[in-house]
matplotlib code that plots the C-alpha trace (Angstrom):
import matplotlib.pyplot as plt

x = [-3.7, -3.8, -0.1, -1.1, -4.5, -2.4, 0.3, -2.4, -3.7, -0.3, 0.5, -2.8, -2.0, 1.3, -0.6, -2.6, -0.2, 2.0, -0.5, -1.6, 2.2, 3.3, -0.2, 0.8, 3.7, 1.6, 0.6, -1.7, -1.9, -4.5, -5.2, -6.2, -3.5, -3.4, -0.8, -1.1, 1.3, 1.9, 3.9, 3.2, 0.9, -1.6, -2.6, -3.3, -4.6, -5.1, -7.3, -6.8, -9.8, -8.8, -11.7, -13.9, -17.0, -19.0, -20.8, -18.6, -20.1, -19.7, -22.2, -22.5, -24.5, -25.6, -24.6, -26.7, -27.1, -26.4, -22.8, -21.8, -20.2, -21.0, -19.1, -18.4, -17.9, -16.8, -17.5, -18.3, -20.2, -24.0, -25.4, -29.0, -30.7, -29.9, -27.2, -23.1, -20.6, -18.1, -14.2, -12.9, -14.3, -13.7, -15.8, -16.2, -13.5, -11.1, -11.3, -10.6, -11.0, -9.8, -10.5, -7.8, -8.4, -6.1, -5.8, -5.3, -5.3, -8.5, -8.0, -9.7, -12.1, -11.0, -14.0, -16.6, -18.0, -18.6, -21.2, -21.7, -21.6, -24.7, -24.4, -21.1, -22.1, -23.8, -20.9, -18.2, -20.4, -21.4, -17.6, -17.0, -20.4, -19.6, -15.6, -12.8, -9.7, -8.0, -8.7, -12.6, -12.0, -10.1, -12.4, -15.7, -14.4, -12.9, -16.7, -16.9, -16.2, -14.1, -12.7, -15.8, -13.7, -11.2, -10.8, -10.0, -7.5, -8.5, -6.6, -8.3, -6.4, -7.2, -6.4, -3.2, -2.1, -1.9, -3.6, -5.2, -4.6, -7.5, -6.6, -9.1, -7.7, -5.0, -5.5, -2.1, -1.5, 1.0, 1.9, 4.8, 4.4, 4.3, 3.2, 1.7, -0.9, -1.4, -3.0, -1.4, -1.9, 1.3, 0.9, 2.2, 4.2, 7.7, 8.8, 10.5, 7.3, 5.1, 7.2, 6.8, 3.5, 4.0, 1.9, 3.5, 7.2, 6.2, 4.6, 7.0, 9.9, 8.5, 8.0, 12.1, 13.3, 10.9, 10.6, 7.5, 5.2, 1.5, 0.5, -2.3, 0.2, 2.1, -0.2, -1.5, 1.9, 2.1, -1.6, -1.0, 2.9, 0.7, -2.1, -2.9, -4.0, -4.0, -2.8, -5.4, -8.5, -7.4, -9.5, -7.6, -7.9, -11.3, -11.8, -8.9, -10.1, -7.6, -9.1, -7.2, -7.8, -7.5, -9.7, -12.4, -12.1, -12.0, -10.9, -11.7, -10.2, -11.8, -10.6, -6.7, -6.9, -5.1, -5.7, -9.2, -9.6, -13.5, -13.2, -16.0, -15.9, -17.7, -19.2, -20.6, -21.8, -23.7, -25.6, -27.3, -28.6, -27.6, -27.2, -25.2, -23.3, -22.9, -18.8, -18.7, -21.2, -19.6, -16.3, -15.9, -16.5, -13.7, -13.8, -11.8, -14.6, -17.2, -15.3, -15.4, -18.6, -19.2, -17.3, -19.8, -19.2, -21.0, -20.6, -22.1, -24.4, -26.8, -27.4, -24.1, -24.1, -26.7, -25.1, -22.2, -24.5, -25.9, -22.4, -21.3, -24.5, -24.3, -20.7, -21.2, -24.3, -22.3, -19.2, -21.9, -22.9, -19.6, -18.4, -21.2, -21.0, -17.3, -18.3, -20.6, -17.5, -20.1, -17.9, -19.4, -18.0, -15.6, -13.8, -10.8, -10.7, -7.6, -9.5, -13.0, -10.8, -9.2, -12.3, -14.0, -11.2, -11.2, -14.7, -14.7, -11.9, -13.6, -16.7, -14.7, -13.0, -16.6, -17.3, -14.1, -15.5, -18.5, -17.0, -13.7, -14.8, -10.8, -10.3, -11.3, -9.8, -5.3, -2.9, -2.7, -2.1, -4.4, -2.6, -4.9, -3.8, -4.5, -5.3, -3.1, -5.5, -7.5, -4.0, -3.8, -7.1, -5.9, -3.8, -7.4, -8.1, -5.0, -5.4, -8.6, -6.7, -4.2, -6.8, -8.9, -7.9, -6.2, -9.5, -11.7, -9.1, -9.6, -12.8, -13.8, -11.6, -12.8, -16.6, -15.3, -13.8, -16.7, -20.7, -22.0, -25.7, -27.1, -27.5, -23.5, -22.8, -24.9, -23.5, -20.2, -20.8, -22.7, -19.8, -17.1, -19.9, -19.6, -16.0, -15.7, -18.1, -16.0, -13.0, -14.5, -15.6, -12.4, -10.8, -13.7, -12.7, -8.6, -8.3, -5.6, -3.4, -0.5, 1.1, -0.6]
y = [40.7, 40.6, 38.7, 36.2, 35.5, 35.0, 32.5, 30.6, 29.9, 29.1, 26.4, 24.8, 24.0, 22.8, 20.6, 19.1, 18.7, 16.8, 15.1, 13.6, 13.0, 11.1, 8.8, 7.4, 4.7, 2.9, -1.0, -3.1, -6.8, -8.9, -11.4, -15.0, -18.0, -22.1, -25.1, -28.5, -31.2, -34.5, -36.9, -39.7, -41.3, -38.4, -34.8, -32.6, -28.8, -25.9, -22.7, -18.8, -17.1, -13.5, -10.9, -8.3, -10.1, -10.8, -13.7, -17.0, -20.2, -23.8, -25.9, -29.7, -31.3, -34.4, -36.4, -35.3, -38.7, -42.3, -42.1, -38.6, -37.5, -35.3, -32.5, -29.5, -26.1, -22.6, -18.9, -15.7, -14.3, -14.7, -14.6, -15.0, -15.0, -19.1, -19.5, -18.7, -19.2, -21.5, -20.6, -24.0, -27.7, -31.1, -34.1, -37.6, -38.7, -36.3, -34.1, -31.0, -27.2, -23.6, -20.3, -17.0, -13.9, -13.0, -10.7, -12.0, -9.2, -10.4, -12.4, -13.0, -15.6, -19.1, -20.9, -19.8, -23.4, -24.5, -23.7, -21.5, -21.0, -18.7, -19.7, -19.9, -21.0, -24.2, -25.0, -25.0, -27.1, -29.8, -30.2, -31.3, -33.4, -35.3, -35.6, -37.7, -36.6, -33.7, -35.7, -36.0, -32.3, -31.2, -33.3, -31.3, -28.1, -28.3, -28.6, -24.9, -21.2, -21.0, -17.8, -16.5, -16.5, -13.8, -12.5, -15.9, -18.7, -22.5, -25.1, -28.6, -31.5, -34.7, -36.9, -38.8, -35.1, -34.7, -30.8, -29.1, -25.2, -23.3, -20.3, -18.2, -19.4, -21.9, -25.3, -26.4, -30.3, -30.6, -33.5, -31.7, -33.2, -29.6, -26.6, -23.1, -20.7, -17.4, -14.4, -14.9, -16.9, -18.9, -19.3, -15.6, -14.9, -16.2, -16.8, -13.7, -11.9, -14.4, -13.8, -10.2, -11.3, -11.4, -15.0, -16.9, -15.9, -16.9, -20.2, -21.2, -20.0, -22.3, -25.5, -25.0, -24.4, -26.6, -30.9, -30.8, -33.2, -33.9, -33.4, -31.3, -29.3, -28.6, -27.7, -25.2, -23.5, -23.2, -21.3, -19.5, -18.6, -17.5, -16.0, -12.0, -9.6, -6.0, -3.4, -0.7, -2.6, -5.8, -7.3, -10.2, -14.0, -14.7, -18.4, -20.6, -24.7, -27.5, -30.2, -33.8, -35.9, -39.6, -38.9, -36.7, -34.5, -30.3, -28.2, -24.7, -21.2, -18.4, -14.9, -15.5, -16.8, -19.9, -20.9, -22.3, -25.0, -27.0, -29.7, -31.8, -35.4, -35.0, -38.3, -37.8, -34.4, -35.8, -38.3, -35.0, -34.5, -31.0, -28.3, -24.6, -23.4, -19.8, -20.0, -16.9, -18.9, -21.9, -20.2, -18.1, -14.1, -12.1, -8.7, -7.4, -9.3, -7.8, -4.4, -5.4, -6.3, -2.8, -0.8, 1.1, 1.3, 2.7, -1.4, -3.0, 0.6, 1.6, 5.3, 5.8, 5.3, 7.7, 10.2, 10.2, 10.2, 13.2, 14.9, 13.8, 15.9, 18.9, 19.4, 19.0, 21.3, 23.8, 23.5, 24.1, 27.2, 28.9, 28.3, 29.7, 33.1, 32.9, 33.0, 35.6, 37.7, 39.5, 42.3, 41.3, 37.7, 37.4, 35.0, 35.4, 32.8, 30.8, 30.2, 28.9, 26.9, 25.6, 25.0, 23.2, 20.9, 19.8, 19.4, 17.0, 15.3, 14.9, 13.2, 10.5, 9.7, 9.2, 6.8, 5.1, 4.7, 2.8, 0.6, -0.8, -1.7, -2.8, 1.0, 0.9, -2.6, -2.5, -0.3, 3.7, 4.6, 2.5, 0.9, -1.3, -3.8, -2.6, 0.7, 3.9, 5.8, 4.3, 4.2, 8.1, 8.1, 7.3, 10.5, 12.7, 12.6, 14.3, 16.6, 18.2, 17.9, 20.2, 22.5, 23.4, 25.9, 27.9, 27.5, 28.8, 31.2, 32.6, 32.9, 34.0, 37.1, 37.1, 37.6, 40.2, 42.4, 42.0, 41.8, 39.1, 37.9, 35.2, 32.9, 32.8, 33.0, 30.0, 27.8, 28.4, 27.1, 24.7, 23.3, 24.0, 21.9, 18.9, 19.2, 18.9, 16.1, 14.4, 15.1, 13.6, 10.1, 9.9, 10.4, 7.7, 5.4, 5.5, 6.7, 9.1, 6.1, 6.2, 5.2, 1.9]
z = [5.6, 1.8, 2.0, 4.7, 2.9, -0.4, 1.7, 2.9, -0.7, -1.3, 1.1, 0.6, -3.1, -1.8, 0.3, -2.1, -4.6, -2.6, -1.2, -4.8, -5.9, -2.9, -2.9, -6.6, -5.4, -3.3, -3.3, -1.4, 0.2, 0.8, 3.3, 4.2, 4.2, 4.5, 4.2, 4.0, 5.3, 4.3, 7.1, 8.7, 6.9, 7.2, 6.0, 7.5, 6.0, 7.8, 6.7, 7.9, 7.4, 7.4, 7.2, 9.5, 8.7, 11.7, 10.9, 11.4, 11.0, 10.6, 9.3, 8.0, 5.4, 4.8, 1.6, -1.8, -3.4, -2.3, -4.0, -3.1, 0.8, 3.7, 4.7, 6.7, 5.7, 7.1, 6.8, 7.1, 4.2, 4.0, 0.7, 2.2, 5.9, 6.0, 3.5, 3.8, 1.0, 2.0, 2.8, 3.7, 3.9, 4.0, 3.1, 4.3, 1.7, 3.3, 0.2, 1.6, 0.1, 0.8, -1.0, -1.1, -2.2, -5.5, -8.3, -11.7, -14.9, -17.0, -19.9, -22.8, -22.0, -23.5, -21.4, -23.7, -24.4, -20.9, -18.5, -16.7, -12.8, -11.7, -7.6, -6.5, -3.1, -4.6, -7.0, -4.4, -2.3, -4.8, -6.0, -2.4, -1.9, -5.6, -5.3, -3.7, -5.1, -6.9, -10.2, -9.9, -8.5, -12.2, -14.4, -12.6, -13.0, -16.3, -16.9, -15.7, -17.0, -13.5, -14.8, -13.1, -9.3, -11.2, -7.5, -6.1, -6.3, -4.5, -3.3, -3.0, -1.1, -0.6, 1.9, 0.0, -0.1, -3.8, -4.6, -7.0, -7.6, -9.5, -10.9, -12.7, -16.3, -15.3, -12.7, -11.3, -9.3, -7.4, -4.9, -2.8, 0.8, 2.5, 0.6, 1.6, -0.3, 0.5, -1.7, -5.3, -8.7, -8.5, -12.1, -12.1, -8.8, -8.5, -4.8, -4.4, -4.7, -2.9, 0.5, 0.1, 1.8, 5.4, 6.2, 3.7, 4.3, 7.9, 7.0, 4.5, 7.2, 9.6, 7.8, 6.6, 10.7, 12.1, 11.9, 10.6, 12.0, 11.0, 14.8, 15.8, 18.0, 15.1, 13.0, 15.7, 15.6, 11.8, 11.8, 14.7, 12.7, 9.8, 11.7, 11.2, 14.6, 12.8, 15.1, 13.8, 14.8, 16.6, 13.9, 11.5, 11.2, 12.2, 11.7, 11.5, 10.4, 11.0, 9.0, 10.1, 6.7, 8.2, 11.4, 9.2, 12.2, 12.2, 14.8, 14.8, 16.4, 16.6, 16.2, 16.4, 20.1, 19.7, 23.5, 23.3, 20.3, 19.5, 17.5, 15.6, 14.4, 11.4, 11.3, 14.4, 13.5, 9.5, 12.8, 13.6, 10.3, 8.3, 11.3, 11.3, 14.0, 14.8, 15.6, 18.1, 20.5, 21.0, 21.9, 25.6, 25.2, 23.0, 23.9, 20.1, 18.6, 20.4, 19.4, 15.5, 16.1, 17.0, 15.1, 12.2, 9.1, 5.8, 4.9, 7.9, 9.0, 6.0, 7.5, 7.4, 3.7, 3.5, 5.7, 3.3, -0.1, 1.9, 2.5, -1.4, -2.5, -0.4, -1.1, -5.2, -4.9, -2.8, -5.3, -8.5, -6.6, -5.7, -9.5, -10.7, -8.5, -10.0, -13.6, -13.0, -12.0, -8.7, -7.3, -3.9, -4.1, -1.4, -2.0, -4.9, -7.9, -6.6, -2.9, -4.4, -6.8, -4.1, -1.6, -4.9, -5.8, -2.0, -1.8, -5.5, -3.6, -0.8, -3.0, -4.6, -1.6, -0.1, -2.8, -2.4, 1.0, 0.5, -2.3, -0.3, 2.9, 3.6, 4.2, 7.7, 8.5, 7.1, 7.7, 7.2, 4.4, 2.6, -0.3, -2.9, -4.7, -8.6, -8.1, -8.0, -8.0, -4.6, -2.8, -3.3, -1.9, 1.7, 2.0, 2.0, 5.6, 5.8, 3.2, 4.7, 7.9, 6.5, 4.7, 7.0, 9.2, 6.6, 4.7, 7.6, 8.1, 5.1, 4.6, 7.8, 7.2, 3.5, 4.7, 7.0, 4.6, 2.1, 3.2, 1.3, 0.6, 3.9, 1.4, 0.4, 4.2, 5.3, 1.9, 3.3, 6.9, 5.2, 3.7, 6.8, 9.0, 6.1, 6.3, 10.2, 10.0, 7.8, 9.8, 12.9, 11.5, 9.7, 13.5, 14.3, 12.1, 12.1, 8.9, 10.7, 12.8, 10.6, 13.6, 13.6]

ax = plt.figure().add_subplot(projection="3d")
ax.plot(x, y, z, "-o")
ax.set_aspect("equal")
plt.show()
């Protein structure tokens, strides 16, 4: 009994050791994608809004000032009850706008001087209500400390086709009659690392095999090319804008079904006066977006962020406990040095993995293993639903046949169940929420 108790300890540091080495290599990718295409006489910019948010909208709003321009935004992320940042717009001028999620390595800040931007949502909105072209678009911002989007890159198009990129420290023009973004700085991505990202090797694969044409159909295709449907969760591009520069009109598709399309003329739509639109109602029923819609998470469910600060808690109180009954070296412990050691490290692992929880909210959307884009140490993160999965039986194991040899105290008994019953709770809403579908 003593040798298969002491080969149990054994695999379980195995376990977590190669758990933690094989984590370190991993990398993650981001979403959200757009082109624009010049031809014809017309441009024509299209906008994949890639995120599990489940608040879409489109709204329009009137001009500010008798020399400004209307326009029409969409989005997904509500700052306020009545107010959404914007993704993607276009104006009246056939400016048009869309924002990417990037990683650029913090600089120095060289923007000192300017101002500042303390409402992101009301900066990207007046650019578009006060400018025309990309070069009233760089002369506002160079106004701006617009190293504060370090997380973000922009593109703004208008309707000649000429483009402005805005990096968080660098902006780049560019007139190139077709061209496609997706989630890097190109100030510091060469090609061959840009089409490591799925949606833009597929966009910019199109546009090369393809005649491209500034047609709606066209355009259609090229989204729908660059489009995301994640196998985990069915969840992926959630609003995808066409904006037509010549016509001012937008046509919108919701939740990567590119079989039903709405489209607003956005002069007739400024008539109505400033309105929002709640995107999932104007568009028939779509049973994976009712399924995001209910899928919990400690992001979008506030007990569940409690349940885990509760599990975090119990399991660091527990660990205190059993390290303490170590040092005091009790001859009616019965659990050995090397197995507490063990149970403890799991359980500390267990904690920062329920803080990585609640702080990347991607977790329950990409891909098993989860691999983040900047951090090492996140990406080993993923492997610890499998890592208690491996644990746990051998760890019950043991110390069920521990407590039989040795009568210990109630107290010890009922910490230890305690903490089994935290683990199997955790092992069930990791099961709940995928974080096991490798295969996916």
């Amino acid at each position: 009994m003593i040798y298969i108790e002491f080969m149990i300890i054994q695999k379980a540091y195995k376990i977590l050791l190669v758990t933690l080495v094989l984590a370190l290599y991993q990398n993650n990718l981001m979403a959200c994608s757009m082109y624009k295409i010049t031809a014809t006489g017309k441009t024509m910019v299209g906008c994949n809004h890639d995120t599990w948010l489940t608040t879409p909208k489109i709204w329009f709003e009137k001009a500010k000032q008798n020399n400004g321009y209307g326009t029409v935004f969409t989005g997904s992320r509500q700052i306020s009850a009545n107010r959404t940042t914007p993704q993607s717009g276009m104006n009246t001028a056939g400016l048009v706008f869309s924002r990417l999620s990037s990683y650029y390595p913090k600089q120095s800040n060289r923007f000192t001087a300017r101002r500042k931007i303390t409402n992101e949502a009301d900066y990207l909105s007046e650019i578009l209500h006060r400018c025309a072209t990309v070069k009233e678009v760089k002369k506002y911002i160079q106004q701006y400390d617009h190293s504060f989007f370090l997380n973000d890159v922009f593109i703004y198009i208008d309707s000649l086709g000429a483009y402005l990129i805005v990096e968080p420290y660098k902006l780049i023009e560019g007139n190139n009659p077709n061209y496609v973004l997706a989630n890097f700085c190109p100030s510091i991505t060469n090609n061959d690392q840009a089409r490591k990202l799925e949606r833009y090797r597929n966009g910019a694969d199109f546009l090369t095999s393809h005649k491209v044409s500034s047609s709606l159909d066209f355009s259609t295709s090229l989204a729908d090319t660059m489009a995301v449907c994640r196998s985990r969760n069915g969840d992926g591009t959630l609003i995808t804008s066409i904006f037509d520069t010549k016509e001012k009109v937008v046509g919108i598709y919701f939740y990567h079904n590119f079989d039903s399309l709405v489209q607003f003329n956005l002069t007739d739509e400024l008539s109505k006066g400033d309105h929002i639109l709640n995107i999932a109602e104007i568009f028939p029923w779509n049973p994976e977006f009712e399924r995001l819609i209910n899928f919990k998470t400690p992001s979008n469910t506030p007990a569940l962020r409690l349940l885990l600060g509760l599990f975090a808690g119990l399991l660091a109180l527990i660990s205190v406990a059993l390290l303490l009954l170590q040092i005091q070296k009790n001859k009616r412990t019965p659990l050995s040095f090397k197995s507490v050691l063990v149970l403890v490290s799991l359980n500390f692992i267990l904690i920062a993995y329920i803080v990585v929880l609640t702080t990347n909210n991607s977790i329950f959307y990409f891909d098993v293993p989860y691999q983040h884009y900047n951090s090492r140490l996140i990406s080993a993160s993923s492997y610890t639903p499998f890592l208690l999965l491996g644990l746990f039986l051998p760890l019950v194991i043991h110390t069920r046949n521990s407590l039989k040899a040795k009568k210990p105290k109630l107290w010890l008994r009922t910490t230890l169940v305690l903490n089994y019953a935290v683990h199997l709770m955790l092992l069930l809403s990791f099961g709940y929420w995928g974080l096991f579908n490798f295969w996916n």
